[in-house]
C-alpha positions, 0 to 999 in steps of 0.5 A: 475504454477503462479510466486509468489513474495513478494514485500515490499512498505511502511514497508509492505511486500505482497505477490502477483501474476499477476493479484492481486489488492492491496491497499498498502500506498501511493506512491509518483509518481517520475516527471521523470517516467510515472506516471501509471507504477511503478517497484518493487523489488522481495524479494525473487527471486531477479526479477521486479514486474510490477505495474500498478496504478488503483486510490488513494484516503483514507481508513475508518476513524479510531477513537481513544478514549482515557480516564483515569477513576475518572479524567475526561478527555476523548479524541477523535480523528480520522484519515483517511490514504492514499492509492495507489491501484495497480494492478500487470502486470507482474513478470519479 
């Protein structure tokens, strides 16, 4: 049987295994570390998850319409977030 872990990034928590592809907030890249490997924190066993870094880049726009009715007054806006694509490699 496969190690599951649940790892938490950007107030997010995801429940993963080896081999998963997940698309999680945009994670800085730290200057001293590699930039293609990261480590995270297993929430419930305590133990490492190895990520590997695939791409980044921004999701769908998502457009946000606002109105009051009678008052003529209508807004649009959009937005695009962020996003780090990692693959897990390893649950230590």
């Amino acid at each position: 049987m496969s190690d599951i872990a649940v790892i938490k990034t950007g107030g997010k928590q995801y429940k993963v295994v080896v081999g998963d592809k997940i698309k999680v907030e945009k994670i800085e890249s730290d200057p001293s570390a590699d930039g293609k490997n990261l480590e995270l924190d297993d929430l419930l066993n305590g133990k490492k998850v190895a990520a590997e870094i695939i791409s980044e880049g921004k999701r769908d726009k998502i457009v946000v319409f606002k109105q009051h009715p009678k008052k003529r007054y209508s807004r649009t806006n959009g937005h695009r977030q962020n996003y780090t694509e990692i693959k897990i490699t390893g649950i230590n």
